[in-house]
matplotlib code that plots the C-alpha trace (Angstrom):
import matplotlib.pyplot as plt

x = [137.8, 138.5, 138.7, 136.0, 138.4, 139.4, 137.4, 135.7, 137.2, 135.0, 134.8, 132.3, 131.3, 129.6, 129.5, 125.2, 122.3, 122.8, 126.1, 127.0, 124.3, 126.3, 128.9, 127.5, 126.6, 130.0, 131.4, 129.2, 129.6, 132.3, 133.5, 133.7, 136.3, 135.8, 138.8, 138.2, 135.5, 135.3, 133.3, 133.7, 132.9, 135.9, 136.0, 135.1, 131.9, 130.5, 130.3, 132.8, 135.2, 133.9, 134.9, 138.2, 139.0, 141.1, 139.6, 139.4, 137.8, 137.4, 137.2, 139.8, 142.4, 141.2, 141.5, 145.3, 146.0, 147.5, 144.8, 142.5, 144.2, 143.4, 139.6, 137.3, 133.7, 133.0, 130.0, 128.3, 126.1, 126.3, 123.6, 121.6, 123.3, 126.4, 125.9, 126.2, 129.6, 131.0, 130.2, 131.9, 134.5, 134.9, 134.6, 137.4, 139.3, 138.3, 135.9, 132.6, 130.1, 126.9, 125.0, 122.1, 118.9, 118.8, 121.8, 121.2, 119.1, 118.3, 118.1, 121.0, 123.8, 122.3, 123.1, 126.5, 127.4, 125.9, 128.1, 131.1, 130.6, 130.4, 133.1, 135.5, 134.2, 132.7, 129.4, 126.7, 124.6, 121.4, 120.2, 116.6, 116.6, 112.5, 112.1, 113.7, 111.0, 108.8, 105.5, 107.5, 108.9, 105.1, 103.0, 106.0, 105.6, 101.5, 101.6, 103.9, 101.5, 98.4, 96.2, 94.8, 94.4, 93.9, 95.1, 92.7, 94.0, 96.5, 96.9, 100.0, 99.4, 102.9, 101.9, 105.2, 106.2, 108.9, 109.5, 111.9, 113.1, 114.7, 114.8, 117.6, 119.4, 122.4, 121.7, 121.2, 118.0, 115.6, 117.9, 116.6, 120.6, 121.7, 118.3, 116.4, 112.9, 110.2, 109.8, 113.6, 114.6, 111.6, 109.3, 111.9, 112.3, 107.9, 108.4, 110.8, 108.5, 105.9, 108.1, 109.5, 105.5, 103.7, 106.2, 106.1, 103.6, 102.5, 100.1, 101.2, 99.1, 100.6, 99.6, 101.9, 101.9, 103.6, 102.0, 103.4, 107.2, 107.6, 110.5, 112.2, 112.1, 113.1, 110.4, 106.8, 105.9, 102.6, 101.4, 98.7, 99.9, 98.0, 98.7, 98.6, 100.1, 101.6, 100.7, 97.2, 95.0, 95.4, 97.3, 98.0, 100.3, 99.9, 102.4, 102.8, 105.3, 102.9, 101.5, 101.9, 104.1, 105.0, 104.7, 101.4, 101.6, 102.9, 100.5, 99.7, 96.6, 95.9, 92.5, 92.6, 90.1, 90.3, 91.0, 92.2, 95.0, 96.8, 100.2, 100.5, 102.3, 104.5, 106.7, 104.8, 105.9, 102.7, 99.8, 96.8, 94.1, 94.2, 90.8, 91.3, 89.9, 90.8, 93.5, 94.7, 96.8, 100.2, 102.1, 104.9, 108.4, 108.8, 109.6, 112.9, 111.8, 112.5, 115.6, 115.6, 116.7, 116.8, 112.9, 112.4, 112.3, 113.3, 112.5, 112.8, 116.1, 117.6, 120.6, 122.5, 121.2, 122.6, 126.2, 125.5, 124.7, 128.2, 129.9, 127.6, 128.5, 132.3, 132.8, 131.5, 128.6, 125.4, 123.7, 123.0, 119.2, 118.5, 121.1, 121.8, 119.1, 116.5, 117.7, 118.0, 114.2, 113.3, 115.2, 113.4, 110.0, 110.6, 111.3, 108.5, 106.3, 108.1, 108.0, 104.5, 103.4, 101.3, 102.6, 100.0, 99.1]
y = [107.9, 104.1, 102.3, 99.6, 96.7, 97.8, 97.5, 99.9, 100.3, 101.5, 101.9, 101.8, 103.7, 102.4, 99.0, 98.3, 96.3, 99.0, 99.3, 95.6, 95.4, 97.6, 95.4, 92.6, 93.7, 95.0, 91.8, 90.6, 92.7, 91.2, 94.5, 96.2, 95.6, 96.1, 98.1, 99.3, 99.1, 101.8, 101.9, 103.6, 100.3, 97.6, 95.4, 92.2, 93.6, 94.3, 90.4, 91.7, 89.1, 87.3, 90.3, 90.7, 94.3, 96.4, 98.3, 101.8, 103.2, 106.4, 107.9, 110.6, 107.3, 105.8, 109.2, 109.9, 105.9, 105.4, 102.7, 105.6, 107.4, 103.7, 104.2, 105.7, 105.4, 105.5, 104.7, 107.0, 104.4, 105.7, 107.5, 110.0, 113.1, 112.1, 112.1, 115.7, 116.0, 112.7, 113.2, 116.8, 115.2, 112.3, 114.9, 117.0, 113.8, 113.6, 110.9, 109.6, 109.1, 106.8, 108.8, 106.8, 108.3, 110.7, 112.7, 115.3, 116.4, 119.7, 121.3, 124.0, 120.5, 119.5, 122.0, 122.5, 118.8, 119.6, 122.4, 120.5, 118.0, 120.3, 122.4, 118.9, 117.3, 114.3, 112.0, 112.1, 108.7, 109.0, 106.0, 105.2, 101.4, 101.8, 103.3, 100.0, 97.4, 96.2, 97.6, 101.2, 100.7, 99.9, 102.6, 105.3, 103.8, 104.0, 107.4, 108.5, 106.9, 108.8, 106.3, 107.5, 111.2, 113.7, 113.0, 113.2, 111.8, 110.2, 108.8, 107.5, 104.9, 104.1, 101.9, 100.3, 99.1, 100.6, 99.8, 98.8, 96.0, 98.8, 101.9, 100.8, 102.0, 103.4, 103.5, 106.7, 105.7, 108.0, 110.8, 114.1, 115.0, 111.9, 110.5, 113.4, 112.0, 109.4, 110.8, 111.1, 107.5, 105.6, 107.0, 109.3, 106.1, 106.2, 110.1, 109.9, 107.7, 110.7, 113.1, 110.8, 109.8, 113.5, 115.8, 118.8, 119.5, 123.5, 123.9, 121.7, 121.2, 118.6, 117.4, 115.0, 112.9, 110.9, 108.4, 105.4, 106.7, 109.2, 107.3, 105.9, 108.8, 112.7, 112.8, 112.3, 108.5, 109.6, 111.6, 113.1, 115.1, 116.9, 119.0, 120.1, 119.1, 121.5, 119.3, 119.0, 117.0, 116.9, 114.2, 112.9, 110.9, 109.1, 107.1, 105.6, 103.7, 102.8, 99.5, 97.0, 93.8, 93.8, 96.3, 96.5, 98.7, 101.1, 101.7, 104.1, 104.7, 106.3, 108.0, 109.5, 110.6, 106.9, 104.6, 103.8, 101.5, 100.9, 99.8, 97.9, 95.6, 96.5, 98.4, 99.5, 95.8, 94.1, 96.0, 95.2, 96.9, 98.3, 99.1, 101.6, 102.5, 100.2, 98.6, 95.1, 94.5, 93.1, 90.6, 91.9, 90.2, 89.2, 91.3, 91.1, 90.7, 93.7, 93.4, 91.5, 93.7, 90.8, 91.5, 94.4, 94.6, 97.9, 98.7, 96.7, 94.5, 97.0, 98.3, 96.3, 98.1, 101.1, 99.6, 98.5, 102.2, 103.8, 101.2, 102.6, 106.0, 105.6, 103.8, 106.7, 104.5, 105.8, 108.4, 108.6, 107.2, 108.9, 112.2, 114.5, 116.9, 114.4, 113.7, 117.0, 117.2, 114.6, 115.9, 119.3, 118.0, 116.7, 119.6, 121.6, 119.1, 119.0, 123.2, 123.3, 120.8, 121.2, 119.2, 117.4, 116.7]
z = [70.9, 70.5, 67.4, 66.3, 67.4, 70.7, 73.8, 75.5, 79.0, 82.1, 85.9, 87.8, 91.3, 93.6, 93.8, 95.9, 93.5, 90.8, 90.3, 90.3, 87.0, 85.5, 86.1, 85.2, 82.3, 81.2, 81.6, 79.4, 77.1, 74.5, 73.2, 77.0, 79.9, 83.4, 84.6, 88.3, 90.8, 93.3, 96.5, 100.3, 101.6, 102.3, 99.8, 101.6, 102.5, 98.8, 97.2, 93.9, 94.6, 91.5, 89.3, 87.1, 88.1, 90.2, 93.4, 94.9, 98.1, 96.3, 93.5, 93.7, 94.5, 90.9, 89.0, 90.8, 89.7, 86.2, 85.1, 85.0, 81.9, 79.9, 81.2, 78.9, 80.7, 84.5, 85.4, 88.5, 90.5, 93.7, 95.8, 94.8, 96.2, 94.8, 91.4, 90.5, 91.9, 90.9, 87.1, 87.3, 88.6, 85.9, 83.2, 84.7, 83.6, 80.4, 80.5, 79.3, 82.0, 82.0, 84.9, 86.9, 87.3, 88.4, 87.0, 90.1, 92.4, 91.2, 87.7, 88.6, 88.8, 86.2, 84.4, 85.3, 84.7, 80.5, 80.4, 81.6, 79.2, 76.5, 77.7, 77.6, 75.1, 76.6, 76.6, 79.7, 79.2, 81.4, 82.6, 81.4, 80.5, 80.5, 77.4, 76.2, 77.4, 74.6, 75.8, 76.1, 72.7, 71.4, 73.2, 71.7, 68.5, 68.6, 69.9, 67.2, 64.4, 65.5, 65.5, 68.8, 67.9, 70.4, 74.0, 76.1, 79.9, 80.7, 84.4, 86.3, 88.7, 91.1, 94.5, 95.7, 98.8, 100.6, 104.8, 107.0, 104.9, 102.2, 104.7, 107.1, 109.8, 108.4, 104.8, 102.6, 101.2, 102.9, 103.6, 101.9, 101.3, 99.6, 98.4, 97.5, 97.8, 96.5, 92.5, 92.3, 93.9, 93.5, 90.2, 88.4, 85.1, 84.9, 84.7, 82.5, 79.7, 80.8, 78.9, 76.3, 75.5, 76.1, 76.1, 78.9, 81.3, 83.2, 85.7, 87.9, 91.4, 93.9, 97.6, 99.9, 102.5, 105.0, 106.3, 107.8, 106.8, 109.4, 111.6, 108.3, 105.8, 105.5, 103.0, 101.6, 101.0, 99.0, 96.3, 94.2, 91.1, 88.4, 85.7, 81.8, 78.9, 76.7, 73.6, 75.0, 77.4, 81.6, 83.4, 86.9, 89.0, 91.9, 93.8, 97.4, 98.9, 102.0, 100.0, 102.6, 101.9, 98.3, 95.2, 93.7, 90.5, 88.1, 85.3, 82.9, 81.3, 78.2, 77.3, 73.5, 70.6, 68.9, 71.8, 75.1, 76.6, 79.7, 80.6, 83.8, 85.9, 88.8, 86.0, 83.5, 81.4, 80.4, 78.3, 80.1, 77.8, 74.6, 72.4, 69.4, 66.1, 63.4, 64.9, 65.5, 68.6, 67.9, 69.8, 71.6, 72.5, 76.6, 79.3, 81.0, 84.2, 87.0, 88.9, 92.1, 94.9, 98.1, 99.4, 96.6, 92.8, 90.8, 87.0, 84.2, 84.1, 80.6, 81.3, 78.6, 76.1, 77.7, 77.3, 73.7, 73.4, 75.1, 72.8, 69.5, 70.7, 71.6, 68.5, 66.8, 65.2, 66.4, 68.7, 72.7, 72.9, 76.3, 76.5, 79.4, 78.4, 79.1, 81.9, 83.1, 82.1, 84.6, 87.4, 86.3, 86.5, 89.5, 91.0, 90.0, 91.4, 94.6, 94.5, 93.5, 96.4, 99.4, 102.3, 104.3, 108.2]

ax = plt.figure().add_subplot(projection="3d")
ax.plot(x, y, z, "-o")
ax.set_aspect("equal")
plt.show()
């Protein structure tokens, strides 16, 4: 545990779009320091040059080095099928770890990597920057007044572009091993603010498709999803990555006893309808806008407040705002829809 005047030190693996925001937004970060930076890819290739830190091509060389015992977070932005085994790894060293969605690809590694932090003592930071966007913080906030009263429907709307242009030759995204699929790469953060709005959901029934990603994917590019609440009403969730060109949507719509609101923009950041009982609308603070990924954009541009919140926690001043249980909720979800699924022609 550091004091409240030294700086928290991290690392951070994998060094692709994610894992240089991370860095980025250590650096900023006046009571953090960017120790190492650890990819498989030569350094030369990866555009870190820029960065005050020392590099490994793995991250069994950084844990064997001796500037790992002055690390005290690593952050685990590598891909997908990684993820799992890197964070048991980093808390087999007895550090904190800030996981990226999603912390596994099934619920059983998920598991494992909450008992190993319990078992050593450590901190798994999930990494949900969503719920931080104003319109998230607002629409938890309203659903936790009860002004709307009984839920009623809620719908998901996700209709992003994925092709060629993100799906290369070469890269893990798209392989079942290392990526996992569509809801766990692509939609996993709007399921996430599912759980965190609604709670848990039964009764799931699911039907995929793949239609244009058949030479560029292991998996599904499109889905319908419906289901139950257990706190009451019915849901569903649809999602696509066959939009042609550029990302259309991710909305969520919200039908209750008193009202009826929807979320939209391409990630969930702008509130495009709200109409309830006896309620007046506030004005809520910008959007940061989603992160640029070359001819792609991800979720909303958050993740500093995810650092503020390793430093709260390391300095032993507040709590974890999205923990390892809720994000081994997501990656459980996610597989029960997957399980539940009918495959298509």
């Amino acid at each position: 545990m550091t004091t409240t005047n030294q700086k928290v030190k991290f690392a951070v693996v994998g060094c692709g779009h994610i894992g240089k925001r991370h860095a980025e937004m250590i650096t900023r970060n006046e009571d953090c320091e960017l120790v190492a930076l650890i990819d498989v890819k030569p350094k030369d290739q990866l555009r870190i040059d820029h960065y005050d830190a020392l590099f490994f091509n793995s991250l069994e060389a950084f844990l064997q080095s001796p500037v790992a015992t002055d690390v005290d977070v690593i952050n685990i932005a590598s891909p997908n099928g990684f993820h799992a085994a890197q964070a048991m790894q980093c808390l087999e060293a007895k550090k904190h770890i800030v996981l990226e969605k999603p912390m596994a690809l099934s619920k059983a590694d998920a598991e494992k990597v909450i008992f190993k932090a319990l078992q050593v003592h450590k901190q798994v930071f999930a990494v949900m920057q969503n719920r931080y966007s104003p319109p998230s913080v607002w629409l938890k906030e309203l659903l936790e007044s009860g002004k709307l009263g009984k839920i009623f429907l809620v719908q998901i709307n996700c209709y992003w572009n994925r092709d060629d242009r993100y799906y290369k030759k070469g890269s893990w995204h798209g392989n079942k091993e290392l990526d996992g699929g569509t809801l766990f790469t692509q939609f996993s953060h709007f399921i996430d603010l599912m759980y965190w709005y609604f709670g848990d959901i039964t009764n799931i029934q699911a039907r995929f498709n793949d239609f244009n990603h058949e030479h560029l994917t292991d998996f599904e590019d499109t889905g319908v999803v419906s289901f139950e609440f257990l706190n009451g009403g019915i849901g569903c969730l649809n999602y696509s990555t066959s939009v042609w060109d550029k990302n259309l949507e991710s909305s969520i719509t919200v039908i209750a006893e008193n009202g009826s609101l929807k979320v939209g923009g391409q990630y969930m950041n702008e509130v495009e309808y709200c109409h309830i009982k006896d309620y007046v609308m506030p004005e809520l603070a910008p959007t940061n806008p989603g992160n640029d990924y070359g001819a792609y954009k991800g979720s909303a541009a958050n993740h500093h407040y995810i650092i503020e919140n390793v430093v709260d926690v390391v300095h032993n001043l507040g709590t974890i705002t999205t923990n390892a249980l809720e994000g081994l909720k997501v990656v459980e979800i996610i597989e029960r829809i997957y399980n539940g699924g009918i495959k298509g022609q």
